[in-house]
VMD Tcl script that builds the backbone (N, CA, C; Angstrom):
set m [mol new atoms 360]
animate dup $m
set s [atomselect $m all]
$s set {name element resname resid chain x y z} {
  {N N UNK 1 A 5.040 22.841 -13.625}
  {CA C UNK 1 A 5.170 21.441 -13.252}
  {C C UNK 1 A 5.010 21.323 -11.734}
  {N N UNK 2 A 4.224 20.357 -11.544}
  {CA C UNK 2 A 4.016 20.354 -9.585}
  {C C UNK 2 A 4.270 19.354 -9.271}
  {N N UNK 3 A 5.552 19.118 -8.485}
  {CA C UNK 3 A 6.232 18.056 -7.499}
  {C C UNK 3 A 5.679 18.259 -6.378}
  {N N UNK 4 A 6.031 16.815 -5.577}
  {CA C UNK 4 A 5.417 16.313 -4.755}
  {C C UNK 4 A 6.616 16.717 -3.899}
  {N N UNK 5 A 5.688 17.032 -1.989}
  {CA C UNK 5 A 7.417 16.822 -1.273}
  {C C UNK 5 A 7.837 15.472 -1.041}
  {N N UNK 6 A 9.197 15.629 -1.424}
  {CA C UNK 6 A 9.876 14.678 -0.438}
  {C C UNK 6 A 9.381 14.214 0.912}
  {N N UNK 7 A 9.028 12.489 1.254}
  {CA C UNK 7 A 8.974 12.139 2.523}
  {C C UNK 7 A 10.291 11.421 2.932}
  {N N UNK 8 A 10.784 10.704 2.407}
  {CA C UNK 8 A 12.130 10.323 2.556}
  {C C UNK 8 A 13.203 11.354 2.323}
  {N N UNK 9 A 14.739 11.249 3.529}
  {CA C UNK 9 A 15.975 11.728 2.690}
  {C C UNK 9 A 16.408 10.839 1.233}
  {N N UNK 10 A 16.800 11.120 0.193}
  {CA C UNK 10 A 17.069 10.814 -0.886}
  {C C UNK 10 A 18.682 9.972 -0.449}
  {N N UNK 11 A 19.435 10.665 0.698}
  {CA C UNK 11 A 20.635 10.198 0.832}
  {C C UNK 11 A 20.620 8.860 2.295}
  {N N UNK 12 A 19.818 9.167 3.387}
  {CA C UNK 12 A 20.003 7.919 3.960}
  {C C UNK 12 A 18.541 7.587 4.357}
  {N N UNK 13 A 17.648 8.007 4.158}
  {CA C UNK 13 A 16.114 7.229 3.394}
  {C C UNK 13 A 15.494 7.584 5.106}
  {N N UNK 14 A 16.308 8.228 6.237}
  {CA C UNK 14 A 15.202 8.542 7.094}
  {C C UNK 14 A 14.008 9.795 6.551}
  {N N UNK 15 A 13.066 9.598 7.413}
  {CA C UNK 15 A 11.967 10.610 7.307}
  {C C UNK 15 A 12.577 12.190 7.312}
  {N N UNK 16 A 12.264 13.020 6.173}
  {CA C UNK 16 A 12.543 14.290 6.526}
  {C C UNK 16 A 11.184 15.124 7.252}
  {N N UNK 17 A 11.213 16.261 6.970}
  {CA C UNK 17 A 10.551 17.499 7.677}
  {C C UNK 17 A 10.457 18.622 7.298}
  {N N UNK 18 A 9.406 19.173 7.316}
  {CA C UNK 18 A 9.606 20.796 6.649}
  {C C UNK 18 A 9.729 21.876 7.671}
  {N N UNK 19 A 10.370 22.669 7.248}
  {CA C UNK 19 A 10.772 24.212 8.113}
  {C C UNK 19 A 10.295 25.004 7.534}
  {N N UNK 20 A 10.218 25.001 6.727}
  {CA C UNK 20 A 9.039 26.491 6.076}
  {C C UNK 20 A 8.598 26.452 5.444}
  {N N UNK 21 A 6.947 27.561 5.558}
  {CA C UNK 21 A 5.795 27.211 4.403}
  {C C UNK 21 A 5.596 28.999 3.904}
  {N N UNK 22 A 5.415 28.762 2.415}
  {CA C UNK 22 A 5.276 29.853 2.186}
  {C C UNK 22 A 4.075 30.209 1.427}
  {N N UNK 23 A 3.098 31.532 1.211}
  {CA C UNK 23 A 2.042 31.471 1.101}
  {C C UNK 23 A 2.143 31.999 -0.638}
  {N N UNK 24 A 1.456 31.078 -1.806}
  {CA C UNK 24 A 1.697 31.446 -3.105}
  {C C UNK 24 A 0.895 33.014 -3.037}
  {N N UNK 25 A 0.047 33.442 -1.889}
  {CA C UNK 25 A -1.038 34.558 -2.912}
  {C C UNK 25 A -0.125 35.960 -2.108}
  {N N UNK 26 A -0.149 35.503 -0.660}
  {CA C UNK 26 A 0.092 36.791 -0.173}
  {C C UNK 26 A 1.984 36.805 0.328}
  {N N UNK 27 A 2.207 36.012 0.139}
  {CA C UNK 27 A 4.343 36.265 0.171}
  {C C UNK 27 A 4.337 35.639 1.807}
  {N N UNK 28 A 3.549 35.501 2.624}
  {CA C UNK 28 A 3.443 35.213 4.171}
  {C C UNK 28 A 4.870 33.584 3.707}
  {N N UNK 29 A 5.215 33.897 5.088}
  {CA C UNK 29 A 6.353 32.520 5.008}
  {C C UNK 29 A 6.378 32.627 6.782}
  {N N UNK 30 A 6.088 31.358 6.956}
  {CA C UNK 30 A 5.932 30.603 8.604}
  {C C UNK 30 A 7.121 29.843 8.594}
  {N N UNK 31 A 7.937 30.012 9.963}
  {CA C UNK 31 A 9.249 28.691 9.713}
  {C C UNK 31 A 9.215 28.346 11.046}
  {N N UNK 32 A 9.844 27.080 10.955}
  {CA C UNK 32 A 9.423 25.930 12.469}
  {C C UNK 32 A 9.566 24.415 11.869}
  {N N UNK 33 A 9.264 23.818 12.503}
  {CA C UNK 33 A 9.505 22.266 12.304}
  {C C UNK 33 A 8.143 21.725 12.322}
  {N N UNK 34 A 7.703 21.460 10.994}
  {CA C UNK 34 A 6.062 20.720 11.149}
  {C C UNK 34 A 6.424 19.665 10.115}
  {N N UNK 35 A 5.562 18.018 11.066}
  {CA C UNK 35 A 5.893 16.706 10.812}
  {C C UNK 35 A 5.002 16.375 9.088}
  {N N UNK 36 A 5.364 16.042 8.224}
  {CA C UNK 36 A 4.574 15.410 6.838}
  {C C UNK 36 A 3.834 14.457 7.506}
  {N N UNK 37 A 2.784 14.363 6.781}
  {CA C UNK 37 A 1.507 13.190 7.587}
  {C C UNK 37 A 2.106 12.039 6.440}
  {N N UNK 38 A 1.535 10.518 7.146}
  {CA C UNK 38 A 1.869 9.582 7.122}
  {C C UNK 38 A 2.041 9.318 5.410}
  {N N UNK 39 A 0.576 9.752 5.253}
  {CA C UNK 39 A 0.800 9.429 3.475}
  {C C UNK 39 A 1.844 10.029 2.828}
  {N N UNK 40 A 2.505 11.497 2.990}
  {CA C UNK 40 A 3.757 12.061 2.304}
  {C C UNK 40 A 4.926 11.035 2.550}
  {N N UNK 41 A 4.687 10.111 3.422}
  {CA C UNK 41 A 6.332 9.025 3.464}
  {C C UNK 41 A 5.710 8.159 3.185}
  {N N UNK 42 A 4.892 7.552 2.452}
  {CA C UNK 42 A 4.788 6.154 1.476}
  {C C UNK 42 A 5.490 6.224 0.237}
  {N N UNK 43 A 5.731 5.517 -0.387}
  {CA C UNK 43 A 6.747 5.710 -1.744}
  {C C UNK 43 A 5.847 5.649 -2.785}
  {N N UNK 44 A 6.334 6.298 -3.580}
  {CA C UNK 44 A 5.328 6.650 -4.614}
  {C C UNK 44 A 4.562 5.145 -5.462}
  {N N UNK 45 A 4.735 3.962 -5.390}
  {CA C UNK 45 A 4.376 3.040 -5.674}
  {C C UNK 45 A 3.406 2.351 -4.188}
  {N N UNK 46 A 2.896 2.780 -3.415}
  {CA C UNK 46 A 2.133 2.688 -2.207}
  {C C UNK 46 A 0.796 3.523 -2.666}
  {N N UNK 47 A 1.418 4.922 -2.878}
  {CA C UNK 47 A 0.668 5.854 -3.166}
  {C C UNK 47 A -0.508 5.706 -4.400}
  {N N UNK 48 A 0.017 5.337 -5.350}
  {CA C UNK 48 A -0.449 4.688 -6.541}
  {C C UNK 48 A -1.375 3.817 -5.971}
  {N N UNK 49 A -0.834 2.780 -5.725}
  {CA C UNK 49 A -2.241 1.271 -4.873}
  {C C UNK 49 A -2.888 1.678 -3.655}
  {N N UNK 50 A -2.861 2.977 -3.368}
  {CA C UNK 50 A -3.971 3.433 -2.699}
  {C C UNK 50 A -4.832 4.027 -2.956}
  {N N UNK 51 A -4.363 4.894 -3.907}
  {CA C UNK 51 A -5.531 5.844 -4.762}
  {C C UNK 51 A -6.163 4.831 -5.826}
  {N N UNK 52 A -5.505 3.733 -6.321}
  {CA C UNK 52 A -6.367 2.479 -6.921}
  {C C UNK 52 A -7.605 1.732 -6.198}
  {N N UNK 53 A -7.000 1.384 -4.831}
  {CA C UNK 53 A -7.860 0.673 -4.395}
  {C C UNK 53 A -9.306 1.216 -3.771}
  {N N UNK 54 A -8.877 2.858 -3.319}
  {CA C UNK 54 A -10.026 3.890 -2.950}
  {C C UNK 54 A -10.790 3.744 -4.210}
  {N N UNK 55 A -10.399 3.844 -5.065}
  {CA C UNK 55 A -11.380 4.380 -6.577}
  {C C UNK 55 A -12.230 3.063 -6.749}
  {N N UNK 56 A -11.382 2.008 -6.508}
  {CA C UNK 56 A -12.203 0.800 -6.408}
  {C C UNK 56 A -12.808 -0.070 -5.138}
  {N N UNK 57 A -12.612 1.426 -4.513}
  {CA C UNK 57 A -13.987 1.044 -3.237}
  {C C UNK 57 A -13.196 -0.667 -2.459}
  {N N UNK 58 A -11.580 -0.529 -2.589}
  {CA C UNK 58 A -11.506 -1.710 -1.765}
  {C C UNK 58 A -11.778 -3.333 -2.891}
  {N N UNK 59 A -12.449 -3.231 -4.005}
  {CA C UNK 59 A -13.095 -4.362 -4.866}
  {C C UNK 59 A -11.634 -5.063 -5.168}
  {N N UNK 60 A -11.274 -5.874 -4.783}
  {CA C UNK 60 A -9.888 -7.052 -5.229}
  {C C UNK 60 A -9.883 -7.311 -6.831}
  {N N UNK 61 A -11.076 -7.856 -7.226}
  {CA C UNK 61 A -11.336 -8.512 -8.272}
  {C C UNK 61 A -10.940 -6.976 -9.322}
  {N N UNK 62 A -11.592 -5.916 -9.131}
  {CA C UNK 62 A -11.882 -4.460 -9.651}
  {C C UNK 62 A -10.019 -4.002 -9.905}
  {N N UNK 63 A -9.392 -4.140 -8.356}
  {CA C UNK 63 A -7.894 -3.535 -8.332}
  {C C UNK 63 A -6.975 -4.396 -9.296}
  {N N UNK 64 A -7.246 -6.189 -9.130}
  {CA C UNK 64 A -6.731 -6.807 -10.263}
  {C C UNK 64 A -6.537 -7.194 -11.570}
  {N N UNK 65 A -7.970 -6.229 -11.720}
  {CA C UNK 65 A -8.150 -5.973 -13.092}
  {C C UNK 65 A -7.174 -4.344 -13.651}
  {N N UNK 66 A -7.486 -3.929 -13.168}
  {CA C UNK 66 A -6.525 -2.710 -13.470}
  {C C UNK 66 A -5.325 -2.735 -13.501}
  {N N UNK 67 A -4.437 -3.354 -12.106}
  {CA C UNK 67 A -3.356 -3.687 -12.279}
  {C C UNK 67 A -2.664 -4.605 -12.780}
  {N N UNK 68 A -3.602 -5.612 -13.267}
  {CA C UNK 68 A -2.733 -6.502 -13.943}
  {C C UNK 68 A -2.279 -7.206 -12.874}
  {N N UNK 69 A -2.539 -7.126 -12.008}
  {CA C UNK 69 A -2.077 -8.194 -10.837}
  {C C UNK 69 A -2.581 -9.003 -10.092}
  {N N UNK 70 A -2.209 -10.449 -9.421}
  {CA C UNK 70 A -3.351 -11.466 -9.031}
  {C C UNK 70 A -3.444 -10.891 -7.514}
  {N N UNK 71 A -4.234 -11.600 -6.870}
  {CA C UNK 71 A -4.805 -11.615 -5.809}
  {C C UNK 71 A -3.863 -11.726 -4.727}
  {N N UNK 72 A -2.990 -12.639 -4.542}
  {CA C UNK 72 A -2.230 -12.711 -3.629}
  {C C UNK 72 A -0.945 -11.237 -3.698}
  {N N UNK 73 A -1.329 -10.729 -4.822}
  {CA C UNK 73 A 0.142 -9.617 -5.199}
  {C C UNK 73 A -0.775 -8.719 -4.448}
  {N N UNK 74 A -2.288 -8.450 -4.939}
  {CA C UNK 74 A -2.989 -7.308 -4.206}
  {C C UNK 74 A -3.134 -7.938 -2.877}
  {N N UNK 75 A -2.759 -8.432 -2.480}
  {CA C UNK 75 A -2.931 -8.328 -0.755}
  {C C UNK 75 A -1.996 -8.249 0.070}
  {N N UNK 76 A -0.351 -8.558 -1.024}
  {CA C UNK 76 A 0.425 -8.635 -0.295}
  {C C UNK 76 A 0.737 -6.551 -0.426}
  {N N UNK 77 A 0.417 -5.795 -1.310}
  {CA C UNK 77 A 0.892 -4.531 -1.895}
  {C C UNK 77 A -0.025 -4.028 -0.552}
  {N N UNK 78 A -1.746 -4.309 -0.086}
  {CA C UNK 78 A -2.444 -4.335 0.776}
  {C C UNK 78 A -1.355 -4.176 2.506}
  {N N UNK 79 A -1.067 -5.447 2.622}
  {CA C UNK 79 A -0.626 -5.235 3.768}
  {C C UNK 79 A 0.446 -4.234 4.191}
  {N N UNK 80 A 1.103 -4.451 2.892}
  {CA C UNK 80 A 2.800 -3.431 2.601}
  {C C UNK 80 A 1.813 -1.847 3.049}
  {N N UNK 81 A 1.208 -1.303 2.300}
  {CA C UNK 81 A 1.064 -0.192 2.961}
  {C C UNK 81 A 0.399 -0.476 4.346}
  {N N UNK 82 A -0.746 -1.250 4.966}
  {CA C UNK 82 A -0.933 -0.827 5.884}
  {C C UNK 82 A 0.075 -0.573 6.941}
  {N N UNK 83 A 0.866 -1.966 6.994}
  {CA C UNK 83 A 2.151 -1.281 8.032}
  {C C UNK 83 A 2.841 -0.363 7.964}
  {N N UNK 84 A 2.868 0.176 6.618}
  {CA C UNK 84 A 3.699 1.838 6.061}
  {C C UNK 84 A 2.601 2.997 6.655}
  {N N UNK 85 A 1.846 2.521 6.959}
  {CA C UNK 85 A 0.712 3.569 7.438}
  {C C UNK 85 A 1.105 3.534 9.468}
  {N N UNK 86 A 1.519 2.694 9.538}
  {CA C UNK 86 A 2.157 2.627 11.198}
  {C C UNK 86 A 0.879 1.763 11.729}
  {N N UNK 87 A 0.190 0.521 11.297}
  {CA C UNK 87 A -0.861 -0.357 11.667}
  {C C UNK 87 A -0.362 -1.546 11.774}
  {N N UNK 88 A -0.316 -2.424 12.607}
  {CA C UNK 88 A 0.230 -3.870 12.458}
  {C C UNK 88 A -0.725 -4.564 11.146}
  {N N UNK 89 A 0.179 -5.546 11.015}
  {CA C UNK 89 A -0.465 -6.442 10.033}
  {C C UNK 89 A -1.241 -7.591 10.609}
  {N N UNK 90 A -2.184 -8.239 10.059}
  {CA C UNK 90 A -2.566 -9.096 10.324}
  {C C UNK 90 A -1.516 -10.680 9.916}
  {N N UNK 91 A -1.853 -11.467 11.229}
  {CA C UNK 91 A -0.787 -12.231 11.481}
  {C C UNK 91 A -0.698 -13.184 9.821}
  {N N UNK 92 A 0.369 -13.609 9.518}
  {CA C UNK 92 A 0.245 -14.539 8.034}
  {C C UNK 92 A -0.127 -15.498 8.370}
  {N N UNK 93 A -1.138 -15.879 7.160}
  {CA C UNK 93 A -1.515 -17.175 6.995}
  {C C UNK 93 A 0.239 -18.507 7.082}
  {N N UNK 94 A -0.558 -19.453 7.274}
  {CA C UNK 94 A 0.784 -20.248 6.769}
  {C C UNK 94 A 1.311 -20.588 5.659}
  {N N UNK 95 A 2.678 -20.830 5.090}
  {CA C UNK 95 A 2.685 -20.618 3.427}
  {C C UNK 95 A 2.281 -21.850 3.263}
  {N N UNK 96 A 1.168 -22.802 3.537}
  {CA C UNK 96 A 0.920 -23.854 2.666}
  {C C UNK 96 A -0.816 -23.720 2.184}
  {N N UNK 97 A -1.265 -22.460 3.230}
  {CA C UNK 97 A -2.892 -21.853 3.312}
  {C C UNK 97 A -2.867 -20.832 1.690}
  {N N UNK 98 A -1.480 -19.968 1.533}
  {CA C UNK 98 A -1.300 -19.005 0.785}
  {C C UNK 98 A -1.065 -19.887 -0.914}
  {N N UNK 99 A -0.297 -21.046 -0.391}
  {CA C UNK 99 A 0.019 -21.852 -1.696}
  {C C UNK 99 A -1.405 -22.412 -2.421}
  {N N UNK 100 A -2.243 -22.932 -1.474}
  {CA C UNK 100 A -3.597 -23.600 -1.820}
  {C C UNK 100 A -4.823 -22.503 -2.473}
  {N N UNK 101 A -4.191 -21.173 -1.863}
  {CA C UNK 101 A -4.970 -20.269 -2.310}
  {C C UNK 101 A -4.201 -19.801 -3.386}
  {N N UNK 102 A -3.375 -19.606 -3.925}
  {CA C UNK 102 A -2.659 -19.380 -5.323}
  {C C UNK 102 A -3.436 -20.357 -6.151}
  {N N UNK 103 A -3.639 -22.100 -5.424}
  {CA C UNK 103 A -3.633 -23.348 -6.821}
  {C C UNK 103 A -5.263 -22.230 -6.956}
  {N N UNK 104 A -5.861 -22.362 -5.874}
  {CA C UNK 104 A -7.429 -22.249 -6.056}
  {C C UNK 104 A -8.061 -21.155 -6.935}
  {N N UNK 105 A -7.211 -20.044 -6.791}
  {CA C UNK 105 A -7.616 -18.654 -7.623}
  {C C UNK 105 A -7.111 -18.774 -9.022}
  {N N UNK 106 A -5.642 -19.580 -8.945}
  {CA C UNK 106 A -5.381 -20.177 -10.742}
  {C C UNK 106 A -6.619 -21.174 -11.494}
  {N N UNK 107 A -7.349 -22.155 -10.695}
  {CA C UNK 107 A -8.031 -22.901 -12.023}
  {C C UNK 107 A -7.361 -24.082 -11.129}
  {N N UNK 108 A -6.515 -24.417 -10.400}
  {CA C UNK 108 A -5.717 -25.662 -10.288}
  {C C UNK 108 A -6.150 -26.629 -9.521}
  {N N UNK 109 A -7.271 -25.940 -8.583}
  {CA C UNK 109 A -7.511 -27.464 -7.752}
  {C C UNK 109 A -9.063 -26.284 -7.582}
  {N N UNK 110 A -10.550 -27.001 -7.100}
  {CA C UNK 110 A -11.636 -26.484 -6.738}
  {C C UNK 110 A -11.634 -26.296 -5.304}
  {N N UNK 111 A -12.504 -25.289 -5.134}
  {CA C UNK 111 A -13.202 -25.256 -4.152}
  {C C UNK 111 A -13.142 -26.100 -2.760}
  {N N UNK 112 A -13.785 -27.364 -3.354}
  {CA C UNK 112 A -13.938 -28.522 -2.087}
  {C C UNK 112 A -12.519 -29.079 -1.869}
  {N N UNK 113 A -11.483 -28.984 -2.722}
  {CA C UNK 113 A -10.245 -29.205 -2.536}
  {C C UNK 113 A -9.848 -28.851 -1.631}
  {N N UNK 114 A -9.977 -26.786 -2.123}
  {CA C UNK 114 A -9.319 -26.335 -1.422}
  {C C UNK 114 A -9.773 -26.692 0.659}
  {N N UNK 115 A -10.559 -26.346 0.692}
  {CA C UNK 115 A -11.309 -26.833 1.954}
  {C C UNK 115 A -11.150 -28.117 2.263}
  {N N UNK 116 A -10.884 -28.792 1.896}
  {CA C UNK 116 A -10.722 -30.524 2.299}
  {C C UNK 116 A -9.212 -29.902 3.331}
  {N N UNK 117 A -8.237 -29.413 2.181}
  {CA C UNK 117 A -6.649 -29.620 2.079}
  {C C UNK 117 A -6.336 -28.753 3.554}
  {N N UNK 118 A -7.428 -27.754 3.591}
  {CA C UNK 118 A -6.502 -26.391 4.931}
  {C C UNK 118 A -6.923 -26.937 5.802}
  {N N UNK 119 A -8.518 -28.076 5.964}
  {CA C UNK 119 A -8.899 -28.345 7.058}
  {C C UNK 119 A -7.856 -29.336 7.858}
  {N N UNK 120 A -6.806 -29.778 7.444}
  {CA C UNK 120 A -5.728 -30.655 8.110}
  {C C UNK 120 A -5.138 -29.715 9.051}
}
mol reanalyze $m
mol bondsrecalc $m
mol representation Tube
mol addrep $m
């Protein structure tokens, strides 16, 4: 069975670290303090919607089909890792730009609506 390391402590959720690596072929074991790269401290539900969205080349429509999830969920899961990756986010829309884009991607209002309504 092959586990993953730990990027979080399990007990107060800072970043841990490894002290020693050991070699499966030849018994060699190195010890010291070397940092886990960024992806070993995403949580395993990050990890998942990244290896989704790579496979789907980034495609929204492609990731929401798989996951079962709408558009605004994939962008918000989107931003969640990039800042878990140590990248700022891009600044938020305003929640009445995000609401119009919920009616618009449901069926609820068209197109020229939507564009009439944000241009205020």
């Amino acid at each position: 069975m092959r586990r993953e390391v730990l990027g979080k402590c399990p007990v107060c959720s800072k970043d841990l670290e490894v002290v020693k690596l050991n070699c499966k072929s030849c018994g060699t074991s190195i010890e010291g303090h070397f940092d886990l790269c960024k992806f070993c401290l995403l949580t395993k539900e990050q990890k998942e919607f990244a290896e989704i969205f790579i496979k789907n080349r980034g495609n929204i429509k492609e990731i929401e089909k798989e996951m079962g999830i709408s558009y605004p969920t994939v962008k918000n899961k989107l931003e969640s890792l990039i800042e878990a990756l140590g990248y700022k986010s891009q600044p938020e829309e305003t929640d009445y730009k995000k609401e119009v884009l919920e009616k618009l991607y449901n069926g609820e209002i068209s197109a020229d609506e939507a564009i009439k309504i944000t241009k205020i």
